[in-house]
Every structure is written in C-alpha cells, then in structure tokens.
C-alpha positions as CSV (number, residue, x, y, z in Angstrom):
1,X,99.2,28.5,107.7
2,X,97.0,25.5,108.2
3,X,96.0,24.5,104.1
4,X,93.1,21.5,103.7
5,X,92.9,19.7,100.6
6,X,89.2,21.7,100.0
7,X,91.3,25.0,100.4
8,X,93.6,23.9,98.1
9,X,90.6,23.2,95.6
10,X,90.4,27.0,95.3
11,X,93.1,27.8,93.3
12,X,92.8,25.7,90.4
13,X,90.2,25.5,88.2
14,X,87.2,23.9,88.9
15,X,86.9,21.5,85.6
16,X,90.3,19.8,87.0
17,X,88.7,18.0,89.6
18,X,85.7,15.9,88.4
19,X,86.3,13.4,91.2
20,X,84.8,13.9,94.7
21,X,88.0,11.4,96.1
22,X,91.0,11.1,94.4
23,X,93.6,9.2,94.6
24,X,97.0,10.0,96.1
25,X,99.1,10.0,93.0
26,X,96.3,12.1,91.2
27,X,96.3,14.4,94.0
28,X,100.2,14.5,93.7
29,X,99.4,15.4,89.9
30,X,97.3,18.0,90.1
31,X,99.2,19.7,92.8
32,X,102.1,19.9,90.8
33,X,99.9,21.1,88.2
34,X,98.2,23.6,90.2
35,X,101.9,24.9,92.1
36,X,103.6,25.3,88.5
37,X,100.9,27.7,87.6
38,X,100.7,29.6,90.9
39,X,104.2,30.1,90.6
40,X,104.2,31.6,87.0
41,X,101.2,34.1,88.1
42,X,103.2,34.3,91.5
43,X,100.3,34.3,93.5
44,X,101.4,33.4,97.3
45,X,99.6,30.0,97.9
46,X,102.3,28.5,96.0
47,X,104.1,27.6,98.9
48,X,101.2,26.4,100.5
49,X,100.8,23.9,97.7
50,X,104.1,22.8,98.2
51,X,103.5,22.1,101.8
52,X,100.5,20.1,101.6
53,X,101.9,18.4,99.1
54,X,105.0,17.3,101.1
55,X,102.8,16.6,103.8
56,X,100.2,14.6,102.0
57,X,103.3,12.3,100.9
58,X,104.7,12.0,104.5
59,X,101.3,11.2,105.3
60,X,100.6,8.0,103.2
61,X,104.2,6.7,103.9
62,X,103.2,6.7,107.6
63,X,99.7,5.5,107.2
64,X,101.3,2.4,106.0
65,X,103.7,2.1,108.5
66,X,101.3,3.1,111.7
67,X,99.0,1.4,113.7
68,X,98.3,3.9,116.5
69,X,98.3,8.0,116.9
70,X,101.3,7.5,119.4
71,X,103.4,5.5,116.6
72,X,103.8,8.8,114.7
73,X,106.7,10.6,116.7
74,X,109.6,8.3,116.1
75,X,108.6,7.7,112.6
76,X,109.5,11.4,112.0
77,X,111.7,12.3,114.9
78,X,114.4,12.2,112.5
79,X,113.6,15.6,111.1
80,X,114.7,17.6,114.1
81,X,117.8,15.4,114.6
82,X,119.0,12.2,112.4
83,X,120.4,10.0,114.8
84,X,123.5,7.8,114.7
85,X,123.0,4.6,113.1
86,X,125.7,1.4,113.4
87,X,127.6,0.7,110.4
88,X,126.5,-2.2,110.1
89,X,123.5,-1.4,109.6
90,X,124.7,-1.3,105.9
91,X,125.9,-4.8,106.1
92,X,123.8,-7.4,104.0
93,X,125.4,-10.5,103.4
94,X,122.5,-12.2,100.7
95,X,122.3,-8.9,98.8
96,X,126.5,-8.5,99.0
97,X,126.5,-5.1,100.6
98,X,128.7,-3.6,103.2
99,X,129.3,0.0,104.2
100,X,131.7,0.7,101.9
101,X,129.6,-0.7,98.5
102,X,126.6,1.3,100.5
103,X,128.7,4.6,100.6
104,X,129.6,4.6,96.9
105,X,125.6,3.6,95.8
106,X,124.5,7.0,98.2
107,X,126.9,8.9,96.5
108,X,125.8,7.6,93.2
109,X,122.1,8.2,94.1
110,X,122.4,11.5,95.7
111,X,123.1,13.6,92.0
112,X,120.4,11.6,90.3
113,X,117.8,11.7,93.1
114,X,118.4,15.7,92.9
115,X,117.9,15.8,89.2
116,X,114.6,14.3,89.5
117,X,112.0,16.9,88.1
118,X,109.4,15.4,90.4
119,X,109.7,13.0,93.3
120,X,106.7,10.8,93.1
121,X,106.9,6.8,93.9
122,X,107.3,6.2,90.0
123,X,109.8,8.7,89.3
124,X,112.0,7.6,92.5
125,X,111.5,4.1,91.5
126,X,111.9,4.6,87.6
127,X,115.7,6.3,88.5
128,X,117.0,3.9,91.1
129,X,116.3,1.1,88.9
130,X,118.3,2.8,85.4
131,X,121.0,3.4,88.2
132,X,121.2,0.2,89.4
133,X,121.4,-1.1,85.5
134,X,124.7,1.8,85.1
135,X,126.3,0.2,88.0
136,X,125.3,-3.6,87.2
137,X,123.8,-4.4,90.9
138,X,121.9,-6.9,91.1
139,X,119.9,-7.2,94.5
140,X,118.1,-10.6,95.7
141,X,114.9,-8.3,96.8
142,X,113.4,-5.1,95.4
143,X,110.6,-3.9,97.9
144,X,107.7,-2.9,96.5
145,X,105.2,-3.3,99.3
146,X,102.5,-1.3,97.8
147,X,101.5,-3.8,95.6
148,X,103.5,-6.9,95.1
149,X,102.9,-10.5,95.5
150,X,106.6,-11.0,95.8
151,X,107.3,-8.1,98.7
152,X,104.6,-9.1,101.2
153,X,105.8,-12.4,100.7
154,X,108.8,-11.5,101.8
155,X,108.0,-9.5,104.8
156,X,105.0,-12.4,105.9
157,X,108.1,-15.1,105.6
158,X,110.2,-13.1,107.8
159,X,107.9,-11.9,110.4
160,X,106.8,-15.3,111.2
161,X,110.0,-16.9,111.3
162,X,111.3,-14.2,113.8
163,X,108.3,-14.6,115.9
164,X,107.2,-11.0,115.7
165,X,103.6,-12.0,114.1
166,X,102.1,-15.5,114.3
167,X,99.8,-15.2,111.1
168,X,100.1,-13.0,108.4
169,X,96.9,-12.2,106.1
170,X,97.7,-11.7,102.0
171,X,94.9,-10.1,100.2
172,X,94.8,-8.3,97.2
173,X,91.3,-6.9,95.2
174,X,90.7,-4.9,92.5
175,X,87.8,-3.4,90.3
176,X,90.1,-2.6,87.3
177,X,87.2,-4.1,85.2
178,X,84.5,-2.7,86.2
179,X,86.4,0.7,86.8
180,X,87.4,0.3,82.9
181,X,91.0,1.0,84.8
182,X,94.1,0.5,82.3
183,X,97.8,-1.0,83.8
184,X,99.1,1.7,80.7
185,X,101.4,4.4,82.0
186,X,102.9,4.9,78.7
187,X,99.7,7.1,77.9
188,X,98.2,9.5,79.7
189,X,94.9,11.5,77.8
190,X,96.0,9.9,74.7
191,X,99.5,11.4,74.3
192,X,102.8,9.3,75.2
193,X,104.4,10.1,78.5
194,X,108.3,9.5,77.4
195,X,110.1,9.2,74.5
196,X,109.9,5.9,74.0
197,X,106.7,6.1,71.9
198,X,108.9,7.1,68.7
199,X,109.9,3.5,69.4
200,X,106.3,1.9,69.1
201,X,106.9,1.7,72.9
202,X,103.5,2.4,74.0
203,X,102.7,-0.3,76.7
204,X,104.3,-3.2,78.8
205,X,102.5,-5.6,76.3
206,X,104.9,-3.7,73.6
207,X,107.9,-4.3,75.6
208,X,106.8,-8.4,76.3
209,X,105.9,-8.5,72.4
210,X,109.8,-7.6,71.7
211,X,111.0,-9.8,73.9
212,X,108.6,-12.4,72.4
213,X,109.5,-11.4,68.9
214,X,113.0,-12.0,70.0
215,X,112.3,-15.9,71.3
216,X,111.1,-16.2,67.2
217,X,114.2,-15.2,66.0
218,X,116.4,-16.7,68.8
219,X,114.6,-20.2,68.9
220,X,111.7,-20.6,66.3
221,X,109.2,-20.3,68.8
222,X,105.9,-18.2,67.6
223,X,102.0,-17.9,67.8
224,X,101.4,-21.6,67.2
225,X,103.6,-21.9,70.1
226,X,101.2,-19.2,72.2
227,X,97.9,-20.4,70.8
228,X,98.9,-24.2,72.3
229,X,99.2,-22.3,76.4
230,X,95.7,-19.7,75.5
231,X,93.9,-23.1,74.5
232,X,95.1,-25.4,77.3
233,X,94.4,-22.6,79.9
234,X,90.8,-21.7,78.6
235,X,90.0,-25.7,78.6
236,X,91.0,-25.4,82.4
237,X,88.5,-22.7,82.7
238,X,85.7,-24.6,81.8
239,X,85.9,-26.6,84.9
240,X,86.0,-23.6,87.3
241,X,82.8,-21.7,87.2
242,X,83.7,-18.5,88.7
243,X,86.8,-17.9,86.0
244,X,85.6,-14.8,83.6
245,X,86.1,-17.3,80.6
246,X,84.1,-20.0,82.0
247,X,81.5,-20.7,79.3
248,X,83.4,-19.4,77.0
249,X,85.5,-22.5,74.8
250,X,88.4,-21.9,72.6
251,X,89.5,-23.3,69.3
252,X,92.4,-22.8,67.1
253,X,90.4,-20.7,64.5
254,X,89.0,-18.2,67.0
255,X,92.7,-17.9,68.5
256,X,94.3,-17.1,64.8
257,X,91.3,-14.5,64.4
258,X,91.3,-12.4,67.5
259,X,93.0,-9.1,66.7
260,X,96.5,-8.3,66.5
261,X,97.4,-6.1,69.6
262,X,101.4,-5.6,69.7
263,X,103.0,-7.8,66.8
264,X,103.2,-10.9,67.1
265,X,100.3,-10.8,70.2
266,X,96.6,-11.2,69.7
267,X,94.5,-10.0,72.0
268,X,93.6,-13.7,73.1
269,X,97.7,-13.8,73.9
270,X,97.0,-11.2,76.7
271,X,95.3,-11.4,80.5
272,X,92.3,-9.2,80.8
273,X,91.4,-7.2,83.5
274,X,89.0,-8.9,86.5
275,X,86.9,-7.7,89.2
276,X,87.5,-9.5,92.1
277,X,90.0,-10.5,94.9
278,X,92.4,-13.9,96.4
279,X,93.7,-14.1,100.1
280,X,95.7,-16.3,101.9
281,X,96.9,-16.8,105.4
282,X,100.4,-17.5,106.6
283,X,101.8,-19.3,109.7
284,X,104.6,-21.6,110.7
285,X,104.6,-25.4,110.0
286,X,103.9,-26.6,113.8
287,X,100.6,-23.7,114.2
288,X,99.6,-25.2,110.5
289,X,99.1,-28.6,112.3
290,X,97.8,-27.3,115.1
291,X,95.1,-25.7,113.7
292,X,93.8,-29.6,112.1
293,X,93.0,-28.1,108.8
294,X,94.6,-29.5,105.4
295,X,97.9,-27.0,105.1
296,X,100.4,-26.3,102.3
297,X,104.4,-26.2,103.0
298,X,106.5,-23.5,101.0
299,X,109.6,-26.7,100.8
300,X,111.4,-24.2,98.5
301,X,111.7,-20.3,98.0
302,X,113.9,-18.3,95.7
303,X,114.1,-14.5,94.3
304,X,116.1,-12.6,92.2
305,X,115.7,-9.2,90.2
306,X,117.5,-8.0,87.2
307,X,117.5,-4.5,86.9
308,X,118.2,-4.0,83.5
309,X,116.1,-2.4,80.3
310,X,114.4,-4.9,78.7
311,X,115.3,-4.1,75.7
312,X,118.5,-5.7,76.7
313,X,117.5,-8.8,77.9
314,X,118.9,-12.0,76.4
315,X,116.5,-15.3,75.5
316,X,117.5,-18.3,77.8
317,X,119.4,-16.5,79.8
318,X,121.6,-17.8,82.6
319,X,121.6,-14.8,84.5
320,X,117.6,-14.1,83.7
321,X,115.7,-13.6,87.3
322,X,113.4,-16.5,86.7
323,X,116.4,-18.7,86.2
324,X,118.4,-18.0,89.5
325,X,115.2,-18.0,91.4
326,X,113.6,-20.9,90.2
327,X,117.6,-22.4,91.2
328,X,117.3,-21.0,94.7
329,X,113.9,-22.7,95.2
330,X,114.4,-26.0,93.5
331,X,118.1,-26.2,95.7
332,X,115.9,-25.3,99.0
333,X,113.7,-28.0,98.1
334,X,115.7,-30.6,97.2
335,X,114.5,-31.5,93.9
336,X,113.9,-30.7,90.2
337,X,111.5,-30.1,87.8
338,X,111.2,-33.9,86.8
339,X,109.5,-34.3,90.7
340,X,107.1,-31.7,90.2
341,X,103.2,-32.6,90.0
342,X,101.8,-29.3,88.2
343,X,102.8,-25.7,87.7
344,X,100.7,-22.5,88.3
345,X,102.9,-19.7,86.9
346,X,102.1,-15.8,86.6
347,X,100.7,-15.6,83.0
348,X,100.7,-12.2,82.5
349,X,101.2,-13.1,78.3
350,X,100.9,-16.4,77.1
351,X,105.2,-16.2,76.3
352,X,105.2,-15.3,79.8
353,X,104.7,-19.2,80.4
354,X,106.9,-20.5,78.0
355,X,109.6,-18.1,79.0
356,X,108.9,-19.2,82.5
357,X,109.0,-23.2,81.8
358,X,112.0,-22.7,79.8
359,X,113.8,-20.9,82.7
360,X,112.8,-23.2,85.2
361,X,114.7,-26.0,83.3
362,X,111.4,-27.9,81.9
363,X,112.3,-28.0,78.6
364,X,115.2,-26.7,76.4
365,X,114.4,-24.3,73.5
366,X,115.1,-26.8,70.8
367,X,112.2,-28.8,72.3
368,X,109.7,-26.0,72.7
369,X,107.1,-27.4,70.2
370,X,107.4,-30.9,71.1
371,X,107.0,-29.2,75.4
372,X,104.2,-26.7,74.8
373,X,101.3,-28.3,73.4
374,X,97.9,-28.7,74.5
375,X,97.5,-32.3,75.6
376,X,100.7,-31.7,77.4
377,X,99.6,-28.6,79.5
378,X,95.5,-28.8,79.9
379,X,93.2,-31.2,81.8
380,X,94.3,-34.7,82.0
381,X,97.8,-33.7,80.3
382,X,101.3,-34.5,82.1
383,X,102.4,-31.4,83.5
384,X,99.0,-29.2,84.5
385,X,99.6,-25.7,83.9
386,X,97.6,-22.9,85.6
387,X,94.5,-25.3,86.6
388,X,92.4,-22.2,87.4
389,X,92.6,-20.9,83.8
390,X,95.5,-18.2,84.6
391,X,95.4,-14.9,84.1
392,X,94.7,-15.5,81.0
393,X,91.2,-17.1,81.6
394,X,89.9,-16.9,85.3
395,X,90.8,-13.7,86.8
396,X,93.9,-11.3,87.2
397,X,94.7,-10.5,91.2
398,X,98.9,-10.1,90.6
399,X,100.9,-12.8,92.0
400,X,97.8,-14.4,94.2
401,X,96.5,-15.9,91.2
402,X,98.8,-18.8,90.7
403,X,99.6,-18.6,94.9
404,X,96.1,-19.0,95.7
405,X,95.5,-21.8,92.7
406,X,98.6,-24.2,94.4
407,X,97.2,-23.8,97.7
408,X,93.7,-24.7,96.7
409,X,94.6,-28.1,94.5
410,X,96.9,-29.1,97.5
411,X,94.8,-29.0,100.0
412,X,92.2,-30.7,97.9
413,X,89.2,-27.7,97.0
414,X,89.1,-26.9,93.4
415,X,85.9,-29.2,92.2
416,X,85.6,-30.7,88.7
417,X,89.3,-29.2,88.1
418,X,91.2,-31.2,91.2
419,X,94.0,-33.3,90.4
420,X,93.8,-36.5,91.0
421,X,90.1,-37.0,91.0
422,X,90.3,-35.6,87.0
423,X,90.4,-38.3,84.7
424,X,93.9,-38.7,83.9
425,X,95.8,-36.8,86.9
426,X,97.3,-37.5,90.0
427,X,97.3,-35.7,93.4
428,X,99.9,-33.2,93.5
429,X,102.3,-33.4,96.1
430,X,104.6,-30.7,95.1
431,X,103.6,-27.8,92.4
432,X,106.1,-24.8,91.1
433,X,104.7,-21.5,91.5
434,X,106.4,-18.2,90.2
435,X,105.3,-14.7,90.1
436,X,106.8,-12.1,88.0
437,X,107.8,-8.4,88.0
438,X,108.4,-5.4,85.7
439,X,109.3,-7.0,82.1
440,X,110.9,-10.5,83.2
441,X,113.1,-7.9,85.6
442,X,111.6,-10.2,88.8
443,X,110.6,-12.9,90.0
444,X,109.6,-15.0,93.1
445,X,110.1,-18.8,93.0
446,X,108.3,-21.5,95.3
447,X,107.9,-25.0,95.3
448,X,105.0,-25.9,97.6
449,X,103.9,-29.4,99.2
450,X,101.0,-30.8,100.5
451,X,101.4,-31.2,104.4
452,X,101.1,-33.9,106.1
C-alpha cells in the first residue's frame, strides 16, 4: 500500500497540523502521535503510519548522503543482504578502538538501543552519550554533521587532505529570530519534557548557570567577573555595523539591572538569537596561494569530547575537553598562549569565555580578576577577545561565528574593528579559536595564521 504524507493527514485530526510544511522531526512527532492512537482504536492504517514513518527517516539520512538517483541502491543494499566487512574496519588508532573494544560497546549498545521508547536523532543521541559516560569512553570526535561547526570541520579537513574534494564550502543560516524559534528542548507547550525539571533543570542556560555557580564556589569568580567579558564584547560591537548590538553601548549599571534569567545569569550574560548567516571556503595551502587572494593557515587543530553529565563536571579540569583540545592544537602549532595575537572563542554565556581562557592556559584561576577585565579584553586591550562582538553582541551562527571573525581580521577586512590599524593593536599573526558543544562536553581547538 503506497501511503503519501497528505494521506496520512487523514487520520489525525485536523487542528494538529497548522503548518503547510513541517519539519522532519515534527512530522516524526506527530506520526508517533497519530500511530499510538490508531493503534488504541485499532483502526488498520496503523501500520501504514509506521511505514511511512520508517521510510520518511530512511529518507532524510539518504538525502544527506546522495547526490544522484543512481546513488540510492548501495546506500540500502544492505537490507536484502549485509555484507562482510574487514575487521579492521573497527580499528581506530586516535579514538583507541579495535575489534575487540568495538564488540563489547555493540553489545553494550544493542540492550539500550532496544529499550528506547522512540528512535528519533535525539533520543539515539541522548542514550549513546549516558552510555558512553557508564563505560568512561572518551572519543576524540562525536559526529554530528547535521549541525556542527566542529563535524564539518572535520569532514572538510579530511576530504581535502585525501584529495577526494579540492574545496569545501561551510555555511550555516538561521532565522531563529525572526522565527521567534527557542534552542529549549527542556519544554515543549509549556510542560517539562524529563524529569529533570524537579531539579530547576529547565534549559541549557540552567545547566551552564550550575556550572557557573560552581566556578563561585570553586575559585571566587562571579558576575563582576561576567559583566567585565558582556562590556568588552558590546564595546567591540560598536565598531562593526551589522552586529545586532551595534548602536546599542553598555555600562556597568545597565549590566547589574538586566534581569536575572538562571541564577547567577542576567539576561545580558546570555547570546540572543540572530537572523542571519557566515560561510567559509576550504582548500589546501598550495591552491590558497594559487588563487592570489589573502588566505588563512589552520597551524594547529585539536578535539576532544567528554561525555559525561554536566552535572559532574569538575572546574579547571585537566581532563575538561577544552583543555586537551586546546593542548592538541597549541602542540600542532608549535606554540603557546603567550604567542597568540587575539582570541575569538564560542561565547555561548559570558562564563563560557572565562571557562574557555582558563582552559586554554591564559590565566590561572587565582588570577581571574586581575585576567578578565575590560581594558584587558576590548578594543585597544592586550589580548582582543571576540572582535566581532561574539555571540553575545553581533550575531549567533554556531561555531562560524568566531571561525568566520579569525579569518576576516587575518586577512585584513573587518573596518574600524581591524587589528593593527586600531589605535592600540597589532596585526594578528596567529589568533585561538574554539568552538564548543553540548555543556562544555566538546570542543574544537584551532590556532590560525595569516599566510604568507
């Protein structure tokens, strides 16, 4: 029986679908919600509903995977007849797997895969992640294509240096403002969608305000702390006149009266939501030169993920993510934060930065409020931070923020804001950039350089 998405419309009620298009996870949601009550009144398009809804998933894996019709059979050919595959195929040397460590994480997976009540992307995601915390792996890369900086990254880098693509395009855009679209999964139609809620845990910026609280308990670090990166990062967005906070000065009094979000965050602690897009284009060092255009070098790259709640992550932590891979990249590149000209860091919450300074090795915590201050970090201070204004104060586009920021003051296009022609800078010749994942669970670390 052939079943359409319209044909499916039928059996639900109409006031369900308010949307002409939806997206794939809402489709996936109101399937589910549509087959549960089918089932109960145990009217025969249930199965149907599970069918398309099987298929609709096998579709968008493959639409991301497929660039022609013909691509499609041996993408799938595997559910007539799985074929053999070499063991070493299970063999990763930088992620310290073999077939044997492989054979026991399967047979971990299998029981809690089945248990799942739904397989959707989160849910999958959500239980591989708690299983990898249960059984302490740690791997160097967590794919997560869809919609992270830090996976296309990784897949641009090696594409290019096998010589299977010779330039790799990174775009992201979004319309989360205009759309009025929250990042909140914790709620869904006002009502919490686990238990942590009992908690207070109702959003990510809950679980970054504990860790937060916890760098005031652990180090004396606090708002004062916070208000010194919102200030320095809004005073860069006066000089750039397409960030949403250009126009739009700071002061200490209006930081100390913006509202309390998620003690101890104000809203003025948080990154807003932006309109907009950032895109950059990859290649290798020789067709950079070729092409006779100013190009940036990535000298230094390092990642790490750890996959564990965060309500059991330690402050200033040796093992953090950030740590390791800010190690890897600063090792690759041969130097240390004393050489580096500026830093443009994922700024997700203003303790984001400190945390992310502080990992990197730029300061230790009994120096935080000598480190973070505003002369320090904001136009015509030592160590720029986030000349764009951030997150925080031009424009959220994930990871391609502070990635797009480095590449623009190295090759010498950001205005009034440019180091080196800014009263009191230098040109860059090497800036840190991070981007970050989950709740400080990973992280991507570069050190890029002006080319020659």
């Amino acid at each position: 029986m052939k079943t359409t998405w319209d044909e499916l419309m039928r059996y639900a009620p109409e006031k369900e679908y308010p949307l002409p298009a939806l997206e794939r996870g809402e489709q996936e949601r109101i399937l589910n919600k549509t087959m549960k009550k089918l089932e109960k009144t145990k009217k025969r398009p249930a199965r149907p509903v599970r069918t398309a809804l099987l298929a609709a998933a096998i579709a968008a894996l493959l639409q991301a995977r497929c660039e022609r019709l013909t691509d499609i059979p041996e993408k799938v050919d595997f559910f007539d007849a799985c074929p053999e595959y070499d063991v070493e195929f299970f063999t990763n040397k930088k992620s310290k797997t073999n077939p044997e460590v492989c054979k026991a994480m399967l047979e971990a997976a299998i029981p809690m895969l089945a248990a799942l009540p739904q397989w959707t992307d989160e849910a999958i995601h959500d239980g591989l992640i708690a299983l990898a915390e249960q059984l302490g792996i740690r791997p160097a890369v967590i794919s997560q294509e869809y919609f992270c900086t830090r996976g296309w990254l990784y897949e641009a880098i090696g594409l290019l240096t096998s010589g299977l693509a010779r330039y790799f395009v990174i775009s992201y855009g979004d319309n989360a403002r205009s759309g009025r679209r929250s990042f909140v999964k914790e709620l869904k139609d006002g009502k919490s969608t686990d238990d942590l809620a009992v908690f207070g845990d109702l959003s990510t910026m809950a679980k970054y305000a504990m860790q937060a609280r916890r760098a005031m308990d652990t180090y004396g670090t606090g708002p004062d702390v916070w208000k010194e990166i919102s200030l320095a990062q809004r005073d860069w967005a006066q000089l750039n006149p397409i960030a949403g906070m250009h126009g739009k000065p700071l002061n200490d009094e209006a930081y100390y009266a913006s509202e309390m979000v998620a003690a101890p965050f104000r809203m003025l602690d948080a990154t807003p939501t932006s309109d907009g897009g950032r895109a950059l284009v990859l290649t290798t060092v020789e067709r950079a030169k070729a092409l006779g255009h100013p190009y940036v070098v990535i000298r230094g790259f390092g990642s790490a993920n750890q996959p564990v709640s965060p309500y059991r992550l330690r402050v200033e932590d040796a093992e953090s993510a950030a740590y390791l891979a800010s190690r890897q990249a600063f090792d690759m590149a041969g130097v240390t934060p004393a050489d580096i000209d500026a830093c443009e860091f994922y700024d997700c919450f203003t303790y984001t930065v400190e945390a992310t300074l502080r990992d990197y090795g730029f300061f230790k915590k009994e120096q935080v409020r000598d480190f973070i201050t505003r002369e320090r970090l904001a136009p015509g201070g030592s160590l720029p931070v986030n000349t764009s204004g951030g997150m925080l104060s031009e424009a959220y586009f994930m990871g391609l923020t502070p990635l797009a920021e480095s590449f623009m003051q190295l090759t010498g296009r950001c205005g009034d804001r440019q180091l080196g022609k800014l009263a009191g800078t230098k040109e860059p010749t090497l800036i840190a950039c991070s981007d970050n994942g989950a709740v400080f669970q990973g992280h991507a670390a570069m050190i890029l350089e002006r080319g020659e």
